[in-house]
C-alpha positions as CSV (number, residue, x, y, z in Angstrom):
1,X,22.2,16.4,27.0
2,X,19.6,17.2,24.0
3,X,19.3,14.0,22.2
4,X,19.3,14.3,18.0
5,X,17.6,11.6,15.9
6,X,19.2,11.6,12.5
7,X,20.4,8.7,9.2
8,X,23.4,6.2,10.5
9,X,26.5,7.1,8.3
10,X,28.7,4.2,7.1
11,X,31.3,5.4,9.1
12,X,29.0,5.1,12.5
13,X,29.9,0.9,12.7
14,X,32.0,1.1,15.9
15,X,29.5,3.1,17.5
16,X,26.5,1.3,16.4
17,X,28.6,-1.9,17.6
18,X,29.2,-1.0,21.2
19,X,25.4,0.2,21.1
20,X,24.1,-3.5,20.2
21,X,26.1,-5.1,22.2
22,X,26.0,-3.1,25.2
23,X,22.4,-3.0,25.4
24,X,21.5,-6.9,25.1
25,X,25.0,-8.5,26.7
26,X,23.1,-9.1,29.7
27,X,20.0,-10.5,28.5
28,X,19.4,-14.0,28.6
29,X,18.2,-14.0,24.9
30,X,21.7,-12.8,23.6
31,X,23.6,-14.8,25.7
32,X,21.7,-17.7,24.3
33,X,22.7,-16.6,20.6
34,X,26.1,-16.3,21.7
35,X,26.6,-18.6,24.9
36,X,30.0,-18.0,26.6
37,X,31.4,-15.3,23.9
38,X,32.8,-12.0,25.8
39,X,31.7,-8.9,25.4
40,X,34.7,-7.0,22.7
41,X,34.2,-10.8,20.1
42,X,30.5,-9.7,20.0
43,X,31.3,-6.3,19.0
44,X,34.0,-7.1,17.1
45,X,31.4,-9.6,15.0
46,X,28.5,-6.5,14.2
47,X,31.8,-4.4,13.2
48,X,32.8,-6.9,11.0
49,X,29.5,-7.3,9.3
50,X,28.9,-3.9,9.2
51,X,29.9,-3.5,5.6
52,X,27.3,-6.0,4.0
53,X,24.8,-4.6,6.5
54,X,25.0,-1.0,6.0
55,X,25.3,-2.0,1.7
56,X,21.8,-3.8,1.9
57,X,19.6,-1.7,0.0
58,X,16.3,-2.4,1.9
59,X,17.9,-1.9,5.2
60,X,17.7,1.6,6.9
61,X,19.4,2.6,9.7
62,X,18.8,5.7,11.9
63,X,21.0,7.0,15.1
64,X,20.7,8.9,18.2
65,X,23.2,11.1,18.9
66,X,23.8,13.1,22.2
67,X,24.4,17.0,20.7
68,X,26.6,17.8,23.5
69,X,29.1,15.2,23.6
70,X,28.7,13.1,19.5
71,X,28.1,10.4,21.5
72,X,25.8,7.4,19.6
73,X,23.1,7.0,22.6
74,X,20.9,4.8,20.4
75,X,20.4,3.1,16.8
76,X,17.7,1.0,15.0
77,X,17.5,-0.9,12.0
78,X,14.0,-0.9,9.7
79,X,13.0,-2.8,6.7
80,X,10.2,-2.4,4.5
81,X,8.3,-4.9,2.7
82,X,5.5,-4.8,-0.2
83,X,6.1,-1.4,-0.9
84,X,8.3,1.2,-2.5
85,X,8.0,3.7,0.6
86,X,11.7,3.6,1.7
87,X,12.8,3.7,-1.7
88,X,13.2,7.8,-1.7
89,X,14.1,7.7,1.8
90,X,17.1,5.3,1.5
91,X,20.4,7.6,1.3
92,X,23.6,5.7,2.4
93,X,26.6,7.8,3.3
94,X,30.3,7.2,3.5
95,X,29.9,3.7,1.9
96,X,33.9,3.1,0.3
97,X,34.1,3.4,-3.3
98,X,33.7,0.2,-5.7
99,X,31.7,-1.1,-2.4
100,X,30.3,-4.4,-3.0
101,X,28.9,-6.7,-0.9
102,X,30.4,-10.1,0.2
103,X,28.4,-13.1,0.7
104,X,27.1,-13.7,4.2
105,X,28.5,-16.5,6.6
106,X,27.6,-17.6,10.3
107,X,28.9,-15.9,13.1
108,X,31.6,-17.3,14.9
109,X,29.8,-18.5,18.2
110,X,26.2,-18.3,17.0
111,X,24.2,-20.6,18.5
112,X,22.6,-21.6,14.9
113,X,20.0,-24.0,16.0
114,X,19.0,-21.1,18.6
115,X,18.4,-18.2,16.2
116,X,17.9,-20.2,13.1
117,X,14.5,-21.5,15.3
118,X,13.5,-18.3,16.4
119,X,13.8,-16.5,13.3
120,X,11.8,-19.1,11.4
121,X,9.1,-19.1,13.6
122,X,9.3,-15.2,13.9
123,X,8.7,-15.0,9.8
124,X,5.5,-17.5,9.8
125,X,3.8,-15.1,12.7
126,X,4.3,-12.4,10.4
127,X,3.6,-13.8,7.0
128,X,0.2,-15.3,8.8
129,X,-0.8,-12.7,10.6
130,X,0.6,-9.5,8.2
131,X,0.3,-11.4,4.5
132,X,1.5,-9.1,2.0
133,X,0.3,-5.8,3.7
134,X,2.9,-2.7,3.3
135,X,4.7,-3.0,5.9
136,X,7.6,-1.2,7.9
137,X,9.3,-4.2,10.1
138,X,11.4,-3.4,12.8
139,X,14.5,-5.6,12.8
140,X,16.5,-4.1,16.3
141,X,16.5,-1.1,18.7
142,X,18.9,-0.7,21.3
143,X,20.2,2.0,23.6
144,X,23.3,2.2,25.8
145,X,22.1,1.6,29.2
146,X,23.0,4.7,30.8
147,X,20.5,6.8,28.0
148,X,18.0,4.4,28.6
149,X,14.5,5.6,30.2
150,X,15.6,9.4,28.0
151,X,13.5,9.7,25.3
152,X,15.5,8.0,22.9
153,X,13.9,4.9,21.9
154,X,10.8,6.8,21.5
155,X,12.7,9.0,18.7
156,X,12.7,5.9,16.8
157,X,9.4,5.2,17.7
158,X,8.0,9.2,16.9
159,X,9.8,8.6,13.6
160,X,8.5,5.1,12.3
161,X,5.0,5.5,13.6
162,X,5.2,9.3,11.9
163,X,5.8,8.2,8.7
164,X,4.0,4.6,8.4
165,X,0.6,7.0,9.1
166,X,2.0,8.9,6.3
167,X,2.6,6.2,3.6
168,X,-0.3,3.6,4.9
169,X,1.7,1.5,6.6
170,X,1.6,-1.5,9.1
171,X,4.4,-1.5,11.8
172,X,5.3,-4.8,13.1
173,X,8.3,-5.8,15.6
174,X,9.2,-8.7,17.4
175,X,9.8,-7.1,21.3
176,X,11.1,-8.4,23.8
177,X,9.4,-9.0,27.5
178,X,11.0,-5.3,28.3
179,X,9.9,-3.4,25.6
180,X,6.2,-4.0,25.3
181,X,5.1,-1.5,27.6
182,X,7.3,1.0,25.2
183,X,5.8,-0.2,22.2
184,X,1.8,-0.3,23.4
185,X,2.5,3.4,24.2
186,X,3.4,3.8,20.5
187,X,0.1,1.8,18.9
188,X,1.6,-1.4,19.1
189,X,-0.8,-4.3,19.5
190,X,0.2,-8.4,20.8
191,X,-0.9,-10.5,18.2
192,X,1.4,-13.1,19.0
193,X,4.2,-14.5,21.5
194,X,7.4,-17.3,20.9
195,X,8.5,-18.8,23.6
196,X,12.3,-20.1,23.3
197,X,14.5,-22.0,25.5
198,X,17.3,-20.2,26.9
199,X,20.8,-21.9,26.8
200,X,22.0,-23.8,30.2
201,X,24.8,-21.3,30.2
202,X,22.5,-18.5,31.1
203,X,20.4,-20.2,33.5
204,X,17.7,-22.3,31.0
205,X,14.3,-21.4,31.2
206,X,12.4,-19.4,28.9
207,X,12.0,-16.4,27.6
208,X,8.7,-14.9,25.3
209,X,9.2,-12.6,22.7
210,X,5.7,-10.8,20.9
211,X,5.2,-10.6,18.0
212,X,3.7,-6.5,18.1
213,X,1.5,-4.6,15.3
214,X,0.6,-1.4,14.6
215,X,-1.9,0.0,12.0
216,X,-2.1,2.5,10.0
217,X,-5.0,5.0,11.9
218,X,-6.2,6.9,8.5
């Protein structure tokens, strides 16, 4: 099954859904954003925001695709900051005519104190530790689970690291514990960790996230 790494398409949503939801249901981090929501709500909420997602401007999203069946094996979502590098490489497709975006509410079942926590502390790492560097951020990457351990992650990966040598830019993501090993094979460095507590409903406990850098080699 050769695996193709190409631009996400506006008309790619449903795939890209079942994608991110398939590949975190299970982990205790997810199901402490969404405690207790079933599996189709959660992919019927990235569907449903799909439109304002795929319409932001900074935002570029790239998909695996499995050449011998059209399958979406794997997407991921990139955002660039302090520079103009993505401006020429920003092309959305199949976006409906007249498109314009809505503004943004909660998701129904969010845990808001949960992600609302991590995400601030997630932006001071990387404004005190990245400053206004030009950087390419890694905001989510996700495979189905049975393309998982194929090469496609690394695709991304190939892609991003490719072109942030190119451009002199400084990679940065915020992994979680089962993708470091991935992402120190790429370059990327721990200059940081968050520790959050999981929801009851998945057990408690914790869970650390790092907070990963690359740099530019050149």
């Amino acid at each position: 099954m050769p695996l193709q790494f190409q631009d996400a398409d506006f008309k790619d949503s449903k795939a890209i859904a079942n994608v991110c939801i398939s590949a975190f249901f299970d982990d205790p981090f997810q199901k402490s954003l969404y405690p207790g929501k079933p599996f189709d709500k959660q992919v019927a909420g990235v569907i449903s925001k799909w439109p304002n997602n795929y319409g932001d401007m900074p935002a570029h999203y790239k998909i695996v695709v499995d050449t011998d069946t059209g399958e979406v094996a794997s997407y991921s979502k990139w955002s660039f900051a302090f520079t103009d590098a993505g401006a020429t490489l920003r092309t959305p497709t199949g976006l409906p005519e007249n498109f314009k975006p809505v503004p943004s509410s909660t998701p129904k079942g969010l845990n808001d104190p949960f992600a609302t926590e991590f995400t601030k502390r997630a932006r001071e790492a990387r404004d005190r530790i990245l400053g206004e560097r030009a950087q390419l951020q890694l905001k989510m990457l996700g495979t189905l689970p049975s393309y998982q351990r194929r090469g496609a992650a690394s695709l991304h990966l190939s892609w991003a690291t490719e072109l942030a040598e190119e451009k002199g830019l400084t990679c940065w993501v915020e992994a979680s514990p089962m993708s470091v090993a991935l992402y120190k094979k790429f370059g990327f460095e721990i200059k940081d960790t968050i520790v959050v507590q999981l929801d009851e409903s998945c057990g408690g406990g914790t869970q650390t996230s790092s907070c990963m850098m690359r740099e530019p080699r050149k």
